[in-house]
Backbone as CSV, one residue per row, in Angstrom:
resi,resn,N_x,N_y,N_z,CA_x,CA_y,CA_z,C_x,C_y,C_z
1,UNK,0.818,-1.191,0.000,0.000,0.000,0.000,0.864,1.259,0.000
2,UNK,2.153,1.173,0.896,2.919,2.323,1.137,3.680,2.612,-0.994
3,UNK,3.986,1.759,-1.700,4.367,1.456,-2.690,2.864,2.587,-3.489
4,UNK,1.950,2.000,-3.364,0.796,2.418,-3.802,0.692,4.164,-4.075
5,UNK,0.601,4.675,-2.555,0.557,6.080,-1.812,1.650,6.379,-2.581
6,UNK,2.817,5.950,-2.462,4.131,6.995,-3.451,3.976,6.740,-4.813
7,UNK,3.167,6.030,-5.470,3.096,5.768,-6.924,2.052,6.808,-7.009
8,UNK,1.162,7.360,-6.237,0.204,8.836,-6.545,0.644,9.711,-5.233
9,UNK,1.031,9.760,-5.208,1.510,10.701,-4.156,1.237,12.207,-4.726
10,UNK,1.647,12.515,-6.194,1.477,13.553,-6.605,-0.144,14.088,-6.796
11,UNK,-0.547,12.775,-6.952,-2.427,13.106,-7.287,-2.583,13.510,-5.907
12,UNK,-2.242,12.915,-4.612,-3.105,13.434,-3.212,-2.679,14.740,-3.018
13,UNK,-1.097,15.391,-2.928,-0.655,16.513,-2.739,-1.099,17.730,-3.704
14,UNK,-1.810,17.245,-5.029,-2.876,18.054,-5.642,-4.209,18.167,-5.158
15,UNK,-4.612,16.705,-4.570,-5.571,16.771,-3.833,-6.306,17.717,-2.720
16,UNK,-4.691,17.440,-2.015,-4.979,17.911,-0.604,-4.682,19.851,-0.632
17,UNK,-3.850,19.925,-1.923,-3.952,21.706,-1.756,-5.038,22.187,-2.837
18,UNK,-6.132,21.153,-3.367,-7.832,21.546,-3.165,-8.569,21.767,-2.257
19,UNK,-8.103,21.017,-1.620,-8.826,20.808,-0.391,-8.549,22.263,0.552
20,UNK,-7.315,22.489,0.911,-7.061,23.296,1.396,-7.518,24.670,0.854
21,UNK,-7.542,25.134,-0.928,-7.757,26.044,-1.367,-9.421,26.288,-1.206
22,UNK,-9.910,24.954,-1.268,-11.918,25.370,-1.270,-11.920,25.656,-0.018
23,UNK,-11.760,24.984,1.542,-12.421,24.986,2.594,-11.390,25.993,3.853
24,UNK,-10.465,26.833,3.421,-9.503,27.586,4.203,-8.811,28.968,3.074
25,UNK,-8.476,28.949,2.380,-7.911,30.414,1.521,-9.292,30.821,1.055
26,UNK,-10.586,29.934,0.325,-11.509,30.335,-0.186,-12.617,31.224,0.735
27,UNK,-12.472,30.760,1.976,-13.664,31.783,2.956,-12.322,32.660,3.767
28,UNK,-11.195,32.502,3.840,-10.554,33.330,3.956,-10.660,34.617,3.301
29,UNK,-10.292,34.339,1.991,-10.470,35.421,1.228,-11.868,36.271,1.028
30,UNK,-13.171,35.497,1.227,-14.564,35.962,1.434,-14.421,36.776,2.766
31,UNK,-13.947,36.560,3.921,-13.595,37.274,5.143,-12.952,38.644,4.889
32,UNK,-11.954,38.353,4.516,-11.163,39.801,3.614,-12.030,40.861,3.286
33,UNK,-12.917,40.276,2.575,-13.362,41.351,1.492,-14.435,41.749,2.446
34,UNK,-15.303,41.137,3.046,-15.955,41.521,3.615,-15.639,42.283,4.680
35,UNK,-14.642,42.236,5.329,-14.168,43.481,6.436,-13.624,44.642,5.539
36,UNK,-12.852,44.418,4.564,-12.271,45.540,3.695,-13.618,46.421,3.535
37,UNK,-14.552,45.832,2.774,-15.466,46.658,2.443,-16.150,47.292,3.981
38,UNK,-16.306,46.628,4.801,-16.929,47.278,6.099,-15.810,48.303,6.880
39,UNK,-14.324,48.115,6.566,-13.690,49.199,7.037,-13.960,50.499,5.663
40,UNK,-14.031,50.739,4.415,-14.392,51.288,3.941,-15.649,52.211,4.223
41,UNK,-16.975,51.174,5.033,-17.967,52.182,5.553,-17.589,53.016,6.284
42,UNK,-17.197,51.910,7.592,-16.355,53.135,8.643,-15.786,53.889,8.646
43,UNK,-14.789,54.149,7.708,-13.911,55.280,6.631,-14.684,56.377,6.593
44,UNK,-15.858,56.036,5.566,-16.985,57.335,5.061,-17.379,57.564,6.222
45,UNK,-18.079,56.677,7.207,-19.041,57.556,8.777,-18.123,58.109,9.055
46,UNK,-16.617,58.086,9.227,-15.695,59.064,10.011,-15.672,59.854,9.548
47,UNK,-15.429,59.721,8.091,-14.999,61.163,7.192,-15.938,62.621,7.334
48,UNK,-17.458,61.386,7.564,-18.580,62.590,7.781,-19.109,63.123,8.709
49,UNK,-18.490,62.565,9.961,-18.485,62.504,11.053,-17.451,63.890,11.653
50,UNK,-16.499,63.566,11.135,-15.482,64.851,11.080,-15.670,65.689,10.525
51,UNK,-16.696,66.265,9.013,-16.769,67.091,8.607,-18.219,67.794,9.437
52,UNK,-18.846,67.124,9.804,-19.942,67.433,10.783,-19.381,68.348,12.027
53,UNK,-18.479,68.052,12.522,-17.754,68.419,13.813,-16.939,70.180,13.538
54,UNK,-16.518,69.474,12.450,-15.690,70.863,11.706,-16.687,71.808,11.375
55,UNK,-17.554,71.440,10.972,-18.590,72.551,10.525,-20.075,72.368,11.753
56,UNK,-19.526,72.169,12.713,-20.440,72.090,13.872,-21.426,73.816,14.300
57,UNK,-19.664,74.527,14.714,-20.007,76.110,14.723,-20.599,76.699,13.531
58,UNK,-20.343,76.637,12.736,-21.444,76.910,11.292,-22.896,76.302,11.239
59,UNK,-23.216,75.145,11.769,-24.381,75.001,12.071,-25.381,75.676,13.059
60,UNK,-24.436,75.731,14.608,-25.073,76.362,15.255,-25.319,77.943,15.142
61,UNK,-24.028,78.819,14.857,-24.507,79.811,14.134,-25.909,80.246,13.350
62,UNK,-26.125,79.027,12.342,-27.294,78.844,11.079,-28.446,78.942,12.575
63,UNK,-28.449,78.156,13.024,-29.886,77.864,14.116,-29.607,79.046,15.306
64,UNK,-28.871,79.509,15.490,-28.871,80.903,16.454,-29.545,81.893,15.514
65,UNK,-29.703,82.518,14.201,-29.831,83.331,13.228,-31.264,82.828,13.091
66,UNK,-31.582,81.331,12.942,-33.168,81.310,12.716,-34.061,81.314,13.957
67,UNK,-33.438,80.963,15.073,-34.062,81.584,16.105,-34.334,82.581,16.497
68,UNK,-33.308,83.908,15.757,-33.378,84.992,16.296,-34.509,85.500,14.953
69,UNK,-34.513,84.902,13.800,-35.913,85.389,12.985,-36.957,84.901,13.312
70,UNK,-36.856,83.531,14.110,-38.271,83.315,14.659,-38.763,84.223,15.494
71,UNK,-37.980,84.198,16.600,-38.022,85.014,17.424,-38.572,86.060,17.164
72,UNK,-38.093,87.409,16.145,-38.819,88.351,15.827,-39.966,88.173,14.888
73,UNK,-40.769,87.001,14.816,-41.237,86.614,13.441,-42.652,87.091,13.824
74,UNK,-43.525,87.312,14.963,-44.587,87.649,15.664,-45.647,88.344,14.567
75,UNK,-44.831,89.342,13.806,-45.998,90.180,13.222,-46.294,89.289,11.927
76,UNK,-45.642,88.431,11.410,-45.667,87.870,10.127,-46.420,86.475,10.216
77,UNK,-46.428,86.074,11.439,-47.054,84.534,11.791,-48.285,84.777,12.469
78,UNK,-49.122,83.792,12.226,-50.150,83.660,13.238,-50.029,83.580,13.957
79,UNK,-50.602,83.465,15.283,-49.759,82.497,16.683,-51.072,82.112,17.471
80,UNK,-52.201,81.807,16.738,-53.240,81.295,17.592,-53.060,79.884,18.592
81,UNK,-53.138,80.195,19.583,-53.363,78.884,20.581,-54.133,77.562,19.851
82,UNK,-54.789,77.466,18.882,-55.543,76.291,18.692,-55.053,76.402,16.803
83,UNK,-54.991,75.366,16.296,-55.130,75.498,14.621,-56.380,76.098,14.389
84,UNK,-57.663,75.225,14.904,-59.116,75.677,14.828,-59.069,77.002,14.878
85,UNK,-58.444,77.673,15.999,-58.684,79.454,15.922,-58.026,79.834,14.896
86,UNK,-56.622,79.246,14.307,-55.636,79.768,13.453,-56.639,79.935,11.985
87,UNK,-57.262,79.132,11.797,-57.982,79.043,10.279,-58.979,80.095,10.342
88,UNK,-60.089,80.280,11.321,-60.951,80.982,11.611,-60.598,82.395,11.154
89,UNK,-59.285,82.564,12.053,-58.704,83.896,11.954,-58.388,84.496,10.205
90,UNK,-57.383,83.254,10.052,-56.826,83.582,8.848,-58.436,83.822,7.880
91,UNK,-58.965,83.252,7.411,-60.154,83.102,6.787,-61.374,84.239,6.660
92,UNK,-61.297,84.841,8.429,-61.534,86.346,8.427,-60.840,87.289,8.093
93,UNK,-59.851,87.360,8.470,-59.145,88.013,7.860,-59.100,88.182,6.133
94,UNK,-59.196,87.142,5.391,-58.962,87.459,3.848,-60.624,88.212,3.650
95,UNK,-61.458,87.568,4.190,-62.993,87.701,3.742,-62.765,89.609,3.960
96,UNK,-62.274,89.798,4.740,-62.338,91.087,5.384,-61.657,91.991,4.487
97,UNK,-60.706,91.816,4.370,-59.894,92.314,2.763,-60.683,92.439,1.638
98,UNK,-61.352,91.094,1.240,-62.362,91.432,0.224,-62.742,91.732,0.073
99,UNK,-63.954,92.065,1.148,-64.840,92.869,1.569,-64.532,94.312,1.556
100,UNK,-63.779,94.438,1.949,-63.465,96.361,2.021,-62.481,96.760,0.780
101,UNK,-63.005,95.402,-0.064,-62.303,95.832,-1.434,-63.440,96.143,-2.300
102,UNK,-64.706,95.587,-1.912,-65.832,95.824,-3.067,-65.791,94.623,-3.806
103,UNK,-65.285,93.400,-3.036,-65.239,92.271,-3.904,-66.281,91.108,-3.731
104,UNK,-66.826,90.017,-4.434,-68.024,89.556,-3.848,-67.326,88.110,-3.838
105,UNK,-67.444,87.475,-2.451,-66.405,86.045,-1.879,-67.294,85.093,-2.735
106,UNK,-66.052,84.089,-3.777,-67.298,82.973,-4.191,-66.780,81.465,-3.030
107,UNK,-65.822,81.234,-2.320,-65.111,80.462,-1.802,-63.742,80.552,-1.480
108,UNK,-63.651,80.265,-0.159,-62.514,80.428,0.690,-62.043,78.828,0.985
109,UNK,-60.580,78.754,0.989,-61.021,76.848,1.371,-58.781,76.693,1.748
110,UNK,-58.634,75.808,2.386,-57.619,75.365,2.999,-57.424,74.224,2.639
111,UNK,-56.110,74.225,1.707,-55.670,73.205,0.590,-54.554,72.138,1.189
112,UNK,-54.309,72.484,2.265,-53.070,71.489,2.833,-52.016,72.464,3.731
113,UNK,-51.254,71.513,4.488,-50.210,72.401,5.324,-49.164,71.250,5.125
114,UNK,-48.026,72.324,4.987,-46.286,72.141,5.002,-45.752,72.048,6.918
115,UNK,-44.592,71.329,6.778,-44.135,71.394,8.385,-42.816,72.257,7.706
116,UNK,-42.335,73.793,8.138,-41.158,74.271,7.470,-40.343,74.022,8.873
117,UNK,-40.849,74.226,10.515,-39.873,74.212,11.525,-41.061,73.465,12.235
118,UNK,-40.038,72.973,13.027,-40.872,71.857,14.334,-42.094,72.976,15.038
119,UNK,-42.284,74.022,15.005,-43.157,74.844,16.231,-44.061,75.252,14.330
120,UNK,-43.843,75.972,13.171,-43.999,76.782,12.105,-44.664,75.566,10.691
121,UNK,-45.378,75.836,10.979,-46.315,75.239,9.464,-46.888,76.204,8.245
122,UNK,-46.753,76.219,7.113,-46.945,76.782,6.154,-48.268,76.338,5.879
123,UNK,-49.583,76.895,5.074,-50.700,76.501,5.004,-51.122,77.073,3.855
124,UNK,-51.800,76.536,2.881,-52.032,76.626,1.512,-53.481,76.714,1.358
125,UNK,-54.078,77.709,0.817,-55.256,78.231,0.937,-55.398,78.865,-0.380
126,UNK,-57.118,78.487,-1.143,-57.316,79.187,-1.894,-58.217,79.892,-1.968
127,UNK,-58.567,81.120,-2.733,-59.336,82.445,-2.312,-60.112,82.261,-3.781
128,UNK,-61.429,82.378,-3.464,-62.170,82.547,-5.777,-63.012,83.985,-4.864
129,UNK,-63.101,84.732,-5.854,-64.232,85.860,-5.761,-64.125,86.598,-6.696
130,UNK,-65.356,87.008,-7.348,-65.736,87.916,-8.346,-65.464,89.597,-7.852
131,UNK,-65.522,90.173,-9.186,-64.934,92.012,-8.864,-64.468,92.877,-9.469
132,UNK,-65.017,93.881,-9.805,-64.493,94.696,-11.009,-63.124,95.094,-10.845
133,UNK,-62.149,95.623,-11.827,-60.554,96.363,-11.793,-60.127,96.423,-10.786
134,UNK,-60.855,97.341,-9.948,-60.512,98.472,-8.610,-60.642,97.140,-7.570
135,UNK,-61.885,96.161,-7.732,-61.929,95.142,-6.672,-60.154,94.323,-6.784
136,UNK,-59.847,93.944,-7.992,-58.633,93.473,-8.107,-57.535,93.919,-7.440
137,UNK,-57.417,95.157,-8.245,-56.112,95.673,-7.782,-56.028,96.222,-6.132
138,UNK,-57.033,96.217,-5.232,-57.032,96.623,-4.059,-57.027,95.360,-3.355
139,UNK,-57.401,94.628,-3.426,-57.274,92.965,-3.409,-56.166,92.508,-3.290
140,UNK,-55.700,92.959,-4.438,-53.791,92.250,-4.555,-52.860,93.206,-3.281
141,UNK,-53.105,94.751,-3.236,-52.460,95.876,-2.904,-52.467,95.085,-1.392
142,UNK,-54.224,95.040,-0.699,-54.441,94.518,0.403,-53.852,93.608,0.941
143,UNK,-53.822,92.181,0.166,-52.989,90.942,0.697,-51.500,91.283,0.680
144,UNK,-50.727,91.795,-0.013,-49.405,92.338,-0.164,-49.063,92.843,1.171
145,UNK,-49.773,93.828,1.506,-49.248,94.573,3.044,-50.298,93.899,3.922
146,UNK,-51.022,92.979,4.154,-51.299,92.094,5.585,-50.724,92.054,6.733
147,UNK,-50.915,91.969,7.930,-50.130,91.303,9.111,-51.305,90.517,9.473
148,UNK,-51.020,89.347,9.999,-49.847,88.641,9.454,-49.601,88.767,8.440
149,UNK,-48.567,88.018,7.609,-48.304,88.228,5.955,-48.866,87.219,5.507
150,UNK,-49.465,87.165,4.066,-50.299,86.554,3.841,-49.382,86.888,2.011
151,UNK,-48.794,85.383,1.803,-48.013,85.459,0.368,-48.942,84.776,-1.011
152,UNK,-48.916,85.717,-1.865,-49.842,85.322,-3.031,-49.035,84.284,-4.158
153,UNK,-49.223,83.081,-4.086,-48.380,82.204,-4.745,-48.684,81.923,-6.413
154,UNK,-50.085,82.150,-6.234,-50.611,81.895,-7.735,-51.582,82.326,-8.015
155,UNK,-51.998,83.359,-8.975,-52.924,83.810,-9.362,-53.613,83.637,-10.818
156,UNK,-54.889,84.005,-10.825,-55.616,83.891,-12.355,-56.816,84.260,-11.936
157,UNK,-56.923,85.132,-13.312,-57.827,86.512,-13.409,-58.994,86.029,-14.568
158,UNK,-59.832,85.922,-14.630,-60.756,85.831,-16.090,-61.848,86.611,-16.318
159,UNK,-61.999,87.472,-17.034,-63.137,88.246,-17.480,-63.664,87.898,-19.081
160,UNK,-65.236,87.374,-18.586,-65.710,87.591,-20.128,-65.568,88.460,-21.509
161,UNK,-66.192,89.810,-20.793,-65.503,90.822,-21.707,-64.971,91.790,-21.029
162,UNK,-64.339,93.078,-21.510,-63.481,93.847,-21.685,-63.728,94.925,-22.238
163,UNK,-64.109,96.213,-21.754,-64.297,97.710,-22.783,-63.240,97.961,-22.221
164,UNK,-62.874,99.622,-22.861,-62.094,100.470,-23.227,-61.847,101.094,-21.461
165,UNK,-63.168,101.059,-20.959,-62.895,102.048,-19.921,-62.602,100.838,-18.795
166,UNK,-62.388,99.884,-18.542,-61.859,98.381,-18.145,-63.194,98.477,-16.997
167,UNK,-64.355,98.194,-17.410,-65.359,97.672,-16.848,-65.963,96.389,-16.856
168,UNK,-65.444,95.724,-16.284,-65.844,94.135,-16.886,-65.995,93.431,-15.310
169,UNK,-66.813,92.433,-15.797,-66.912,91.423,-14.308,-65.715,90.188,-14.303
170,UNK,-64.514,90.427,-13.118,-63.642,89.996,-13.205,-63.837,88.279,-12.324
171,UNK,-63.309,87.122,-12.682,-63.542,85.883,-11.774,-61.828,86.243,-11.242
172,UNK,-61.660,85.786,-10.111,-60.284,85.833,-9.796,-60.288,84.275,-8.944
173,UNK,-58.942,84.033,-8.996,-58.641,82.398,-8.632,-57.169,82.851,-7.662
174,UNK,-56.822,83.191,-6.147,-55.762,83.298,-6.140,-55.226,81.946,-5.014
175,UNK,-54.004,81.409,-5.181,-53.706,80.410,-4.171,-52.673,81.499,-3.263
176,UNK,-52.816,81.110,-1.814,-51.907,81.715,-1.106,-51.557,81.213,-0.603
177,UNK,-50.657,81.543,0.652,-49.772,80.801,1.735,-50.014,81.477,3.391
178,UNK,-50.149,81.191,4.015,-49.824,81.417,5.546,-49.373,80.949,6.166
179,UNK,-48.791,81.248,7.359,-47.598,80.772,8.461,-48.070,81.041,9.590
180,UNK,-48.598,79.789,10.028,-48.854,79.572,11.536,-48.007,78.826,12.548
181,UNK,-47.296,79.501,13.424,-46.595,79.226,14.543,-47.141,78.543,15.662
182,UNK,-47.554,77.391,15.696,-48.083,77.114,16.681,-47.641,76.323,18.158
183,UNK,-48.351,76.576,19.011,-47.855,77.135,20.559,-47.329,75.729,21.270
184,UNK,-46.423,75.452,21.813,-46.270,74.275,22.446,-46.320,74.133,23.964
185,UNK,-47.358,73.642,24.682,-47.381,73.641,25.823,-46.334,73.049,26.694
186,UNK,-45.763,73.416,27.594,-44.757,73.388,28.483,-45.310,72.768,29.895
187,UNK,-46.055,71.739,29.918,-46.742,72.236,31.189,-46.285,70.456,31.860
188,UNK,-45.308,70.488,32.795,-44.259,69.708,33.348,-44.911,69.445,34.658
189,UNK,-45.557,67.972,34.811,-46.093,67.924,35.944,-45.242,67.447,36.987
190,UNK,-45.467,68.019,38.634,-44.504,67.469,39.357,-45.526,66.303,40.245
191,UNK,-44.605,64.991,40.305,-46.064,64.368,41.006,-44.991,64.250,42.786
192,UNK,-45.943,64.005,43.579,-45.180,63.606,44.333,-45.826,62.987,45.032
């Protein structure tokens, strides 16, 4: 048998560094790659991790500056205690504009709200009412200087007809925006 074993001896020592190459260099090398590539992540989280840090004071700066516009933001925002009051308000408010424009309200209506800051929601509202020239342009003049501010995002105007002396019955379509700040209660119970 020993005669045998050295007459292939060369076939097992091919054998045996198969053997060795499938079940030890082969998940070896799968090991490799797989930490290589996972030190590569860790690489990038540091890299961004450090540029985060470096530009830390530039951030806080950014959020000291919008606090201090929130902060003064009072005349430009709503600040009703309830949303329910916030709409009410806002809603009188435009009708009221219209109104002391000579304009006749066909529908007022609240199209959706944006989150722009954790306390500050943006609110999308559209305005239809009929109105001659003067109703228009005092209309537009009106919402322009509002407090709160009240931003005209999209407008459209349609009149059937049109004379010379611009007397016509105008449809107007405007979408707007408002900014309601709303209030976060603080109220920290102590039990004891």
């Amino acid at each position: 048998m020993k005669t045998e074993l050295l007459k292939y001896k060369h076939y097992l020592l091919v054998l045996l560094a198969l053997l060795v190459a499938n079940y030890l260099l082969e998940p070896l090398t799968e090991l490799q790659s797989e930490q290589q590539q996972t030190l590569n992540m860790l690489q990038k989280k540091q890299d961004k991790t450090n540029a985060l840090i470096t530009n830390g004071d530039d951030f806080l700066k950014k959020n000291e500056e919008l606090a201090l516009y929130l902060a003064n933001s009072h005349d430009y925002l709503f600040t009703q205690k309830s949303e329910a009051e916030f709409k009410l308000i806002a809603q009188t408010q435009i009708e009221q504009l219209l109104q002391t424009s000579g304009c006749a309200i066909t529908r007022i209506g609240f199209k959706g709200k944006q989150q722009i800051l954790p306390k500050v929601q943006k609110w999308h509202m559209e305005v239809r009412y009929t109105g001659d020239a003067n109703c228009l342009i005092k209309t537009t003049r009106a919402l322009e200087t509002a407090k709160p501010y009240i931003n005209i995002e999209e407008y459209n105007y349609r009149a059937d007809a049109f004379d010379k002396r611009a007397q016509a019955e105008f449809t107007a379509i405007l979408k707007v925006s408002v900014w309601y700040k709303a209030h976060v209660n603080n109220t920290n119970s102590v039990k004891g």
